[in-house]
C-alpha positions as protocol buffer text, in pm:
chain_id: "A"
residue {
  index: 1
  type: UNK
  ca { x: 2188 y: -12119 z: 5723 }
}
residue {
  index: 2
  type: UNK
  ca { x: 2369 y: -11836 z: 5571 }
}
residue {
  index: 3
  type: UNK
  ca { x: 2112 y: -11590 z: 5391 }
}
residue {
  index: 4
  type: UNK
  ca { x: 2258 y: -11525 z: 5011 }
}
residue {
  index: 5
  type: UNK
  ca { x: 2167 y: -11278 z: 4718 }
}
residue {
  index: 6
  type: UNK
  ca { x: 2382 y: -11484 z: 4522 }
}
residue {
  index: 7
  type: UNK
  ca { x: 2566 y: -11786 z: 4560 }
}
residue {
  index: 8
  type: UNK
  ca { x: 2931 y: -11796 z: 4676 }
}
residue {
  index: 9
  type: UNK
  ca { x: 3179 y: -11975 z: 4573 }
}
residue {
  index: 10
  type: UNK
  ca { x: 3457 y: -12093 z: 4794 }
}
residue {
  index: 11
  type: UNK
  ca { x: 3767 y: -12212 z: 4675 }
}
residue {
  index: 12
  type: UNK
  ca { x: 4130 y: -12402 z: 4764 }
}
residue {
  index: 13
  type: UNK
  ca { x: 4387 y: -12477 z: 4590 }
}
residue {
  index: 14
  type: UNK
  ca { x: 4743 y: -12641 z: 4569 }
}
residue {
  index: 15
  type: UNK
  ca { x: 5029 y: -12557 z: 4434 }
}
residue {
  index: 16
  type: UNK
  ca { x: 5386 y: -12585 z: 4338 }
}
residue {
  index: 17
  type: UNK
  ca { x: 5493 y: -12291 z: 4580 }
}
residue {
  index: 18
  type: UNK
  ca { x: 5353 y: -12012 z: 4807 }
}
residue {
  index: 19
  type: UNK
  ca { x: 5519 y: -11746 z: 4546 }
}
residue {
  index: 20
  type: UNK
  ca { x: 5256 y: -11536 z: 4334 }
}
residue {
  index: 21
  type: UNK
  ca { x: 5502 y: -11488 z: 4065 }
}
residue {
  index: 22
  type: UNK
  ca { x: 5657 y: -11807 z: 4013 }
}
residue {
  index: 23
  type: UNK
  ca { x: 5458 y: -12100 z: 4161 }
}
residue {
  index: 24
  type: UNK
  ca { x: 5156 y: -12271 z: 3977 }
}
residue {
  index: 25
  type: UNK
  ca { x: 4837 y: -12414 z: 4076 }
}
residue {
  index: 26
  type: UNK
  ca { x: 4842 y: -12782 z: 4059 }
}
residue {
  index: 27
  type: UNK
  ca { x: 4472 y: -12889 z: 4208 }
}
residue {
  index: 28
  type: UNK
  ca { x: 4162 y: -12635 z: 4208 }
}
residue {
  index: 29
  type: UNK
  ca { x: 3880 y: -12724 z: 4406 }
}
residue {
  index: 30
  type: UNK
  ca { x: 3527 y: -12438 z: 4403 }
}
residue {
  index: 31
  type: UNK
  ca { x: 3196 y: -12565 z: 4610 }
}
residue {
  index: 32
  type: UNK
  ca { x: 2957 y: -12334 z: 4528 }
}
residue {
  index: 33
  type: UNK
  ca { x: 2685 y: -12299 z: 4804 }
}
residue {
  index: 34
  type: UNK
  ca { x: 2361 y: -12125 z: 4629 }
}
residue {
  index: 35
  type: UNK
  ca { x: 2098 y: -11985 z: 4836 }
}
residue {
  index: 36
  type: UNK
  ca { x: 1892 y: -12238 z: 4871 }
}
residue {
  index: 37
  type: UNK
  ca { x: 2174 y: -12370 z: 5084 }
}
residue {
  index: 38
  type: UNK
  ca { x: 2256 y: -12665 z: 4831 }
}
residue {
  index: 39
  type: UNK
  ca { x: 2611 y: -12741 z: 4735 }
}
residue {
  index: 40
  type: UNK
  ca { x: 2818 y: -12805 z: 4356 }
}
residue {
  index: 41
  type: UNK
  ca { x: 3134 y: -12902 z: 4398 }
}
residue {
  index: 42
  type: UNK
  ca { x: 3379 y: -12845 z: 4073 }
}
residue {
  index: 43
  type: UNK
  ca { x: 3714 y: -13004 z: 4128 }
}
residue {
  index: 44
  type: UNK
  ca { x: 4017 y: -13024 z: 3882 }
}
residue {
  index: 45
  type: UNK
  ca { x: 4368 y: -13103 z: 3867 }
}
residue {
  index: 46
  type: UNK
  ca { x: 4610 y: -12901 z: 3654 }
}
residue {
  index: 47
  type: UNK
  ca { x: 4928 y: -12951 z: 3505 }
}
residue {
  index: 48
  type: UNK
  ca { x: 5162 y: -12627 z: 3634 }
}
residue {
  index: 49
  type: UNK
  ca { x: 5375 y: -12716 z: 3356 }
}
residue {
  index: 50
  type: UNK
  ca { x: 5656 y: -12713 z: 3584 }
}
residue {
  index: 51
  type: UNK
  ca { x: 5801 y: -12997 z: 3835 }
}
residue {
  index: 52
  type: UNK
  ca { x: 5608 y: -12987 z: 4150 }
}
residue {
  index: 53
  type: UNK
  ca { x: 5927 y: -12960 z: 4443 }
}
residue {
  index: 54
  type: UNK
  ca { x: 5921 y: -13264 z: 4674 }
}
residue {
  index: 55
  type: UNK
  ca { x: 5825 y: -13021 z: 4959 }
}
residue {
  index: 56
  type: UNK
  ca { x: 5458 y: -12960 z: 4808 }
}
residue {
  index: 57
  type: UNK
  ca { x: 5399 y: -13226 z: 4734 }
}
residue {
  index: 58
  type: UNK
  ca { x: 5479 y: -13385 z: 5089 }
}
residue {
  index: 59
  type: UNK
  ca { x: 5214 y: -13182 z: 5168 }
}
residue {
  index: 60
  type: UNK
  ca { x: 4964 y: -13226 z: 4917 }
}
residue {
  index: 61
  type: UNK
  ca { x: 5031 y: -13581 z: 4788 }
}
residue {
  index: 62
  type: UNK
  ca { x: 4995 y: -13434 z: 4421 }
}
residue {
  index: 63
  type: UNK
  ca { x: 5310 y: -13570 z: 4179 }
}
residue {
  index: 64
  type: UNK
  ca { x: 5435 y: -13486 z: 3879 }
}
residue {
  index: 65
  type: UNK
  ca { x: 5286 y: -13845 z: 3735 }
}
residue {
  index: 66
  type: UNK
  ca { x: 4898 y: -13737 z: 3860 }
}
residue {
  index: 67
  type: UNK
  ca { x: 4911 y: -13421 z: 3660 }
}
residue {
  index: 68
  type: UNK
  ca { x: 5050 y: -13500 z: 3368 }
}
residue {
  index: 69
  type: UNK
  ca { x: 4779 y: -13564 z: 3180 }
}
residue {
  index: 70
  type: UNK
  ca { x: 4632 y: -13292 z: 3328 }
}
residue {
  index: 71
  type: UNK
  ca { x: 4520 y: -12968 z: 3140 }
}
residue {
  index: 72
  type: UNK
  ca { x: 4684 y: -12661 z: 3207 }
}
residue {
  index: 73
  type: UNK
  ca { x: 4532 y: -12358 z: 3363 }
}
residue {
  index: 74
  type: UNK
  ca { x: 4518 y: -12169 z: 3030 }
}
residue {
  index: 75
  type: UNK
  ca { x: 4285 y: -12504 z: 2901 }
}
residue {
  index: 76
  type: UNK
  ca { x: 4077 y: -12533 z: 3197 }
}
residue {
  index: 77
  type: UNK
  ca { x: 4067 y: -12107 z: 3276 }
}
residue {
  index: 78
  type: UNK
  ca { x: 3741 y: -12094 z: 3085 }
}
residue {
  index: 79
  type: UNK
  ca { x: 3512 y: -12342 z: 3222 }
}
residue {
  index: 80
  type: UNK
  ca { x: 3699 y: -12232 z: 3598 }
}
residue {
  index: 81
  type: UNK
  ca { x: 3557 y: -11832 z: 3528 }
}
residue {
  index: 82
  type: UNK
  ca { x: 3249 y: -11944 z: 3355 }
}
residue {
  index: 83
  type: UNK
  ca { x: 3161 y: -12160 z: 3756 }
}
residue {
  index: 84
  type: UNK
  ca { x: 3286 y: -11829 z: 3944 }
}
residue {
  index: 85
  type: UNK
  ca { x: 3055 y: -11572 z: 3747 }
}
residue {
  index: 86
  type: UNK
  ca { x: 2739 y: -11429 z: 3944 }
}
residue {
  index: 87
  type: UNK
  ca { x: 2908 y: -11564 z: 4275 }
}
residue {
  index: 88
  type: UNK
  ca { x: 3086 y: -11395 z: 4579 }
}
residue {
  index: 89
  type: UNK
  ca { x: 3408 y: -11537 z: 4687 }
}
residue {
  index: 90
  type: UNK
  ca { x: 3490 y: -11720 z: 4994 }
}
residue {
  index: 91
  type: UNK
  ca { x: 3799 y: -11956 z: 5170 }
}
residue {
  index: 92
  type: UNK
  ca { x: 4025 y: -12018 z: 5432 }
}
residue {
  index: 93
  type: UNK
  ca { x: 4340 y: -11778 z: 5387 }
}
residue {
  index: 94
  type: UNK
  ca { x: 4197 y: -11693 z: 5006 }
}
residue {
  index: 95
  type: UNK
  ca { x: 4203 y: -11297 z: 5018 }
}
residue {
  index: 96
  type: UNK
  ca { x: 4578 y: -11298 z: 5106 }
}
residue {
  index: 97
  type: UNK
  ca { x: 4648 y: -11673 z: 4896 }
}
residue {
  index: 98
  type: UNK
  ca { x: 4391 y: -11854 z: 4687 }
}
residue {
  index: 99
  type: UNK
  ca { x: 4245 y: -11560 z: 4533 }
}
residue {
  index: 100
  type: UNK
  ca { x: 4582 y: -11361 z: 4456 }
}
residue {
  index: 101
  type: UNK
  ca { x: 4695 y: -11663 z: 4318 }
}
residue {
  index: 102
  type: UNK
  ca { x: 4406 y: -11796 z: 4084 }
}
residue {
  index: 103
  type: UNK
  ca { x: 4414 y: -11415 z: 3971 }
}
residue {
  index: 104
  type: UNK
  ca { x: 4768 y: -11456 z: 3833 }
}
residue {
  index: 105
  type: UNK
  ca { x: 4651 y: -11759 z: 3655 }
}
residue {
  index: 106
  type: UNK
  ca { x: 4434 y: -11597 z: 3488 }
}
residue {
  index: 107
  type: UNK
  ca { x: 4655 y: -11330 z: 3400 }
}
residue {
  index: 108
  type: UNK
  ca { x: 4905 y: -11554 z: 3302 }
}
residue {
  index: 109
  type: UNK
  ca { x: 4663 y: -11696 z: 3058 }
}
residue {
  index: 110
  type: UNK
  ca { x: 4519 y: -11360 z: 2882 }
}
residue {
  index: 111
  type: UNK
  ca { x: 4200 y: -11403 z: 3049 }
}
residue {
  index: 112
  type: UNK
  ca { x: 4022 y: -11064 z: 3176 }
}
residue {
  index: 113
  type: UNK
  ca { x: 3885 y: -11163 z: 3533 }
}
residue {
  index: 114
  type: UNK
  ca { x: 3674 y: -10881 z: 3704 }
}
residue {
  index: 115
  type: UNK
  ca { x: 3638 y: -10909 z: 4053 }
}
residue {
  index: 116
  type: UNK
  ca { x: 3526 y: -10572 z: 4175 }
}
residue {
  index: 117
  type: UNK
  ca { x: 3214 y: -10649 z: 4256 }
}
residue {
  index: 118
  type: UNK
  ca { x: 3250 y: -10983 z: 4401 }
}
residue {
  index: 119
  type: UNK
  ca { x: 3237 y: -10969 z: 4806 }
}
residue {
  index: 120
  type: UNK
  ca { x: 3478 y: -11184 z: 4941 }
}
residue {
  index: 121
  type: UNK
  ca { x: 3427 y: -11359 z: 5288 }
}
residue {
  index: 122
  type: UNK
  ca { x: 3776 y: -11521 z: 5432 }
}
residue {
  index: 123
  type: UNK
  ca { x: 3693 y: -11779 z: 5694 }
}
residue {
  index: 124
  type: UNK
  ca { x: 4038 y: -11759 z: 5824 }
}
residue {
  index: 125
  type: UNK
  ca { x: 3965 y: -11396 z: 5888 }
}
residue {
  index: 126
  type: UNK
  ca { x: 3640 y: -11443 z: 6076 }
}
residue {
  index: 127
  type: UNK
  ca { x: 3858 y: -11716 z: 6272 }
}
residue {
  index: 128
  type: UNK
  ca { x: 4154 y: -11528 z: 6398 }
}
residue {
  index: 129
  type: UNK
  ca { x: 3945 y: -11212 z: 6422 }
}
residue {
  index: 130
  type: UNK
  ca { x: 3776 y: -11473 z: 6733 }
}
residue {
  index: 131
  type: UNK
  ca { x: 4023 y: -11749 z: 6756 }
}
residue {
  index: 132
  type: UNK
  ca { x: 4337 y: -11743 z: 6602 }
}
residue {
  index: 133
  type: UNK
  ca { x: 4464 y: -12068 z: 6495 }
}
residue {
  index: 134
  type: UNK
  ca { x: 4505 y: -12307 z: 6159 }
}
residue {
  index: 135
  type: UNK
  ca { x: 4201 y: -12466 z: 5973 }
}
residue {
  index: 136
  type: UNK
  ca { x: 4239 y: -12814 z: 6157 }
}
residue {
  index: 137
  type: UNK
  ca { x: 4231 y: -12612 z: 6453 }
}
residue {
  index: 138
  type: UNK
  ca { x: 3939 y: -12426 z: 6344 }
}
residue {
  index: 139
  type: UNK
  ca { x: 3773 y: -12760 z: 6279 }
}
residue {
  index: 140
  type: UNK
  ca { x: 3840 y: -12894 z: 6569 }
}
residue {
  index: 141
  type: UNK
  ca { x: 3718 y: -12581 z: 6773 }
}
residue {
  index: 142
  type: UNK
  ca { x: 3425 y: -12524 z: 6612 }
}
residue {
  index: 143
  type: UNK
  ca { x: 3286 y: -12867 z: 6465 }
}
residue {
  index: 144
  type: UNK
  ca { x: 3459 y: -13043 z: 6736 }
}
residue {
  index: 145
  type: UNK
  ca { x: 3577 y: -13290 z: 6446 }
}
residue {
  index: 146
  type: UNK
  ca { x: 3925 y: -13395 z: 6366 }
}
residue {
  index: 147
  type: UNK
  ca { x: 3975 y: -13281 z: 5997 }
}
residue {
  index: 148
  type: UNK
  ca { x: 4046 y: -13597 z: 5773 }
}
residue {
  index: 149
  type: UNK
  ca { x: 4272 y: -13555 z: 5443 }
}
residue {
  index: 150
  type: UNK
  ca { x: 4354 y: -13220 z: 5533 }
}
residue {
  index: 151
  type: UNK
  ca { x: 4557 y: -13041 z: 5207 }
}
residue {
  index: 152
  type: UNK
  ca { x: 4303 y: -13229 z: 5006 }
}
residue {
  index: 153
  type: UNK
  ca { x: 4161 y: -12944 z: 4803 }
}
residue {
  index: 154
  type: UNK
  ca { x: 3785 y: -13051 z: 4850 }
}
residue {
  index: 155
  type: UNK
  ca { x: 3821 y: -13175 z: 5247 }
}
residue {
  index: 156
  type: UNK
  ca { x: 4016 y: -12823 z: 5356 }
}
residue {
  index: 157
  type: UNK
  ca { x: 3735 y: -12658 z: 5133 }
}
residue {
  index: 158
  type: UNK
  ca { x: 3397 y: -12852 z: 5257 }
}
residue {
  index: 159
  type: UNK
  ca { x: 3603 y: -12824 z: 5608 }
}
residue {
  index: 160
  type: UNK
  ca { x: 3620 y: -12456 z: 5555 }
}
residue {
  index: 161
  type: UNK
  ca { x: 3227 y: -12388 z: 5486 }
}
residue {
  index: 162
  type: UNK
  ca { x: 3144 y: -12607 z: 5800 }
}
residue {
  index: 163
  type: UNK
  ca { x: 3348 y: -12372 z: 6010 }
}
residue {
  index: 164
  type: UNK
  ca { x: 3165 y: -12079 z: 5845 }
}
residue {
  index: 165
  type: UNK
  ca { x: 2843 y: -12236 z: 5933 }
}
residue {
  index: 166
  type: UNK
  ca { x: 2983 y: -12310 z: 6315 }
}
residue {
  index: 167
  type: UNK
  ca { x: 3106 y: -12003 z: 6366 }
}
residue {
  index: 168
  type: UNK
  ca { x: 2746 y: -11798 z: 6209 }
}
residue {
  index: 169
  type: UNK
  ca { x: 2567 y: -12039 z: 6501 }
}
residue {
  index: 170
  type: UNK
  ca { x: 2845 y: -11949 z: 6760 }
}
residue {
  index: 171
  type: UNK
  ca { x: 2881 y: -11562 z: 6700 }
}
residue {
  index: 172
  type: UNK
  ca { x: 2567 y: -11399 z: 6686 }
}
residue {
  index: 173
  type: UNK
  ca { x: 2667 y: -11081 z: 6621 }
}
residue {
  index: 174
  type: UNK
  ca { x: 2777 y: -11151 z: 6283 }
}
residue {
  index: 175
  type: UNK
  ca { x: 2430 y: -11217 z: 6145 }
}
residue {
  index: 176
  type: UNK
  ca { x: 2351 y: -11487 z: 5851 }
}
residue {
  index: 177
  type: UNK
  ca { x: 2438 y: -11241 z: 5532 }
}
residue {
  index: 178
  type: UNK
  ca { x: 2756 y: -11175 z: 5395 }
}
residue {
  index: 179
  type: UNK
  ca { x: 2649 y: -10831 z: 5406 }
}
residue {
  index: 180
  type: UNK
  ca { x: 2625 y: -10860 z: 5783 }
}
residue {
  index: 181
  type: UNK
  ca { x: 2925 y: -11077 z: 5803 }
}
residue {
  index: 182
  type: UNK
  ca { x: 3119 y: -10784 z: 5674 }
}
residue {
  index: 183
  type: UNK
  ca { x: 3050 y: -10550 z: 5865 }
}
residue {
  index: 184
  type: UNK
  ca { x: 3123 y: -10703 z: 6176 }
}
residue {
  index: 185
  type: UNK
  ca { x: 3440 y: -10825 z: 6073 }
}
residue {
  index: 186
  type: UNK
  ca { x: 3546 y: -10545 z: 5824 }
}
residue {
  index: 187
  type: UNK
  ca { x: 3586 y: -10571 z: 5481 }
}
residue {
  index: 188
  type: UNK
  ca { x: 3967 y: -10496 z: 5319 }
}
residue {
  index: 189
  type: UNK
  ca { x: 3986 y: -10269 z: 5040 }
}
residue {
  index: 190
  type: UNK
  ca { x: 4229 y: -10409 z: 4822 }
}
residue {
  index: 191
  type: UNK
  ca { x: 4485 y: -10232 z: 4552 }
}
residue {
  index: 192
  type: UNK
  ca { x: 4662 y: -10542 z: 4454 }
}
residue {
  index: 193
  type: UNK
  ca { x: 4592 y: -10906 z: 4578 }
}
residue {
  index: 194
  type: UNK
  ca { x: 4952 y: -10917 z: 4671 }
}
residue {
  index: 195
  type: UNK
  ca { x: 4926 y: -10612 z: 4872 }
}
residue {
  index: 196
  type: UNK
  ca { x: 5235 y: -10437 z: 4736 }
}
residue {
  index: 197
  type: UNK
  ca { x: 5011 y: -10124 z: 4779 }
}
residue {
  index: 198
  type: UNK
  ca { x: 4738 y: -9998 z: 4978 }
}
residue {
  index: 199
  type: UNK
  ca { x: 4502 y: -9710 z: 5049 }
}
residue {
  index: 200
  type: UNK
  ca { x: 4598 y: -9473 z: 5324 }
}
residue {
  index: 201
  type: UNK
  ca { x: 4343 y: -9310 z: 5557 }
}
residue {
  index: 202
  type: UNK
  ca { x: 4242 y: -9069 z: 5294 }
}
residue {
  index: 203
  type: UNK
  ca { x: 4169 y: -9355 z: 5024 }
}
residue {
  index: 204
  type: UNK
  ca { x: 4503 y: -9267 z: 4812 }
}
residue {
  index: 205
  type: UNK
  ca { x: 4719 y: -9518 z: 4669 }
}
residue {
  index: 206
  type: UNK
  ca { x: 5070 y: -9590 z: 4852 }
}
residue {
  index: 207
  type: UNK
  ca { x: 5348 y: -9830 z: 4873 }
}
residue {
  index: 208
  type: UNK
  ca { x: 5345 y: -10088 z: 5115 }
}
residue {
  index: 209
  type: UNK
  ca { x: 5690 y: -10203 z: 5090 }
}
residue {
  index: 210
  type: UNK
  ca { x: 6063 y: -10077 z: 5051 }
}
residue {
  index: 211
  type: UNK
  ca { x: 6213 y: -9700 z: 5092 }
}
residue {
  index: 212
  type: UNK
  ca { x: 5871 y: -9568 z: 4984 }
}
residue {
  index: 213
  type: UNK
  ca { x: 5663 y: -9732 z: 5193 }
}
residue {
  index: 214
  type: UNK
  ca { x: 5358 y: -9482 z: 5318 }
}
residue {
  index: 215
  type: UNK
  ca { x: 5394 y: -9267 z: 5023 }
}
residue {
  index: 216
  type: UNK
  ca { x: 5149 y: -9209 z: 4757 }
}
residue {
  index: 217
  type: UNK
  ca { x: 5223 y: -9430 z: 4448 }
}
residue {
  index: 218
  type: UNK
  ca { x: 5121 y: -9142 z: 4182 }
}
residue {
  index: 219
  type: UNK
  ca { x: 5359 y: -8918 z: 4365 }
}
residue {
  index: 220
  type: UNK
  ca { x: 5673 y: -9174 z: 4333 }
}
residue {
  index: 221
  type: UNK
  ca { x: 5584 y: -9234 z: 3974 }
}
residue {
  index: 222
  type: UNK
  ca { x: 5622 y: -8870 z: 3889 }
}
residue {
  index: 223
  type: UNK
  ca { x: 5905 y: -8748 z: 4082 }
}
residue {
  index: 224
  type: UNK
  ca { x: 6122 y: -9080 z: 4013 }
}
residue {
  index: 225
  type: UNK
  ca { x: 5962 y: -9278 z: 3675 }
}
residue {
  index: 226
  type: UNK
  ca { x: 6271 y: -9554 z: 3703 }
}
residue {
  index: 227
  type: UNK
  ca { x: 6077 y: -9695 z: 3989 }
}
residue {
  index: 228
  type: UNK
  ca { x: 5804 y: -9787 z: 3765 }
}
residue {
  index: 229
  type: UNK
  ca { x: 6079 y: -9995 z: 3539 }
}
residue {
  index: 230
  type: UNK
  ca { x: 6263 y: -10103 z: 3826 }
}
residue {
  index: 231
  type: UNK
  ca { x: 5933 y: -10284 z: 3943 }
}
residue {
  index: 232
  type: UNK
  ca { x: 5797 y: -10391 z: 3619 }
}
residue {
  index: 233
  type: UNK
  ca { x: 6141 y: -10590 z: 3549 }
}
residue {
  index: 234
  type: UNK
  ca { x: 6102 y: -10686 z: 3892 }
}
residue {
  index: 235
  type: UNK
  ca { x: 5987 y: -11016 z: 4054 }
}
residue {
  index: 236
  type: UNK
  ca { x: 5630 y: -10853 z: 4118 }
}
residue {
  index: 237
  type: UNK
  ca { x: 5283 y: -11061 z: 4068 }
}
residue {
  index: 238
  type: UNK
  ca { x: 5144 y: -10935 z: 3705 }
}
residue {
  index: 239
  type: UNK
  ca { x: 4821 y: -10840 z: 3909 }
}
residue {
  index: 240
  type: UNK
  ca { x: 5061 y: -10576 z: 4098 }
}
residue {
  index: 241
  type: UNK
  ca { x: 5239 y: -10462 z: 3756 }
}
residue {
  index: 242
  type: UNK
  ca { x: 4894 y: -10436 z: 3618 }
}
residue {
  index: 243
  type: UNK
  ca { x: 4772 y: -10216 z: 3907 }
}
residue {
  index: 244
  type: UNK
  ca { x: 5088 y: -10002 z: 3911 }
}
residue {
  index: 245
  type: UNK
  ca { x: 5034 y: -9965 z: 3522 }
}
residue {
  index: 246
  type: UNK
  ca { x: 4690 y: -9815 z: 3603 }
}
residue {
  index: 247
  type: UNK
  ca { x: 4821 y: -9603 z: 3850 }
}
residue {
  index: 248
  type: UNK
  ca { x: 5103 y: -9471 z: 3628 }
}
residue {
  index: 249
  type: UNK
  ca { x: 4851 y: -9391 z: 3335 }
}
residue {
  index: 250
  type: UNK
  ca { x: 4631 y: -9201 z: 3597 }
}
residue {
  index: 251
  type: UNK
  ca { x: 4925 y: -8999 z: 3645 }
}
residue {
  index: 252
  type: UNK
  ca { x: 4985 y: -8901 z: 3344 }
}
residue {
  index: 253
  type: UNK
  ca { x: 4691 y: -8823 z: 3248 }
}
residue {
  index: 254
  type: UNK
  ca { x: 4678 y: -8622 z: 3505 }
}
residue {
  index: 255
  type: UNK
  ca { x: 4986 y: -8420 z: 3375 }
}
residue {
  index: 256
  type: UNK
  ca { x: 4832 y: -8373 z: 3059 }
}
């Protein structure tokens, strides 16, 4: 049984897409485990107000018809962050996909979504740091189970804390806490959830993509300022614009 401070929340969704910027979530499902070791499951669908491609929804099974009474992600954003407060984080793939991606939705809908203090354990992560392979794999592996409905939000995510608890029983070493978890597997320091930039070995902001790539963001905003409105016209995640905004006003301030 893991041993929790604070409950933590692990989540899945589907969605129109894989893109940050452009795709929508269509299905949100959060099981909460508290530390007691007890379970709430929240599950919605949403309307992405916007046709779901055939492709997503061969893999889902969510249509346009099923979500069209839906509410949208601005209507349901409020009773979604009021079920994540006071809880760590946790999913299969969701530091590098769910999380980026319910971020922008809440960005997209004017809501102010801290999660800077939030630890954030990524099953996947644990899994291919031991034994890389999908979540049905994973399943399989570790549960010895053949995963049932997978791209269901609620079966991938209930799949998903059963590997957890698997793999705690399996690898000693990495304790019952997510503090110990952690540190055995490393924890990323993120700039933005897209990882457009990233921290280099002395904790400084850089680029981590295009003809700047390695160098220090502040550094590129003051020696060539058109990057800045080259990116924020750009077809960037608003959680990466945002960050890049802070790092721009850092530099001037700096200047002043």
């Amino acid at each position: 049984m893991l041993d929790l401070k604070r409950p933590i929340a692990f989540i899945d969704l589907e969605t129109t897409g894989i893109n940050l910027s452009t795709d929508r979530i269509v299905e949100i499902a959060i099981v909460k485990v508290s530390p007691d070791g007890s379970r709430q499951v929240k599950r919605k669908l949403i309307n992405p107000q916007m046709p779901i491609p055939k492709g997503s929804t061969d893999i889902h099974g969510i249509t346009d018809e099923m979500v069209k009474d839906a509410p949208t992600f601005k209507q349901a954003g409020n009773e979604i962050k009021q079920y994540l407060e006071n809880s760590d984080l946790g999913g299969y793939n969701s530091n590098r996909f769910d999380i980026p991606m319910l971020m922008e939705e809440f960005l997209r809908a004017g809501m102010d979504v801290d999660l800077s203090n939030r630890r954030m354990i990524d099953v996947q992560h644990i899994f291919y740091s031991m034994e890389p392979r999908t979540l049905s794999a994973a399943y399989k592996f570790y549960c010895q189970k053949e995963l049932v409905d997978a791209h269901s939000a609620e079966a991938d995510v209930q799949a998903t804390i059963d590997v957890l608890m698997s793999q705690l029983e399996r690898y000693q070493q990495l304790g019952n806490s997510v503090d110990s978890i952690l540190a055995t597997i490393g924890e990323e320091k993120v700039v933005d959830y897209a990882r457009r930039f990233s921290f280099d070995d002395k904790g400084v902001e850089v680029f981590n993509f295009g003809k700047f790539k390695g160098r220090p963001v502040c550094d590129v905003l003051k020696s060539e300022p058109q990057y800045y409105d080259w990116m924020m016209k750009g077809d960037f995640p608003l959680h990466t614009k945002q960050k890049l905004t802070e790092l721009l006003n850092r530099t001037l301030l700096k200047n002043n």
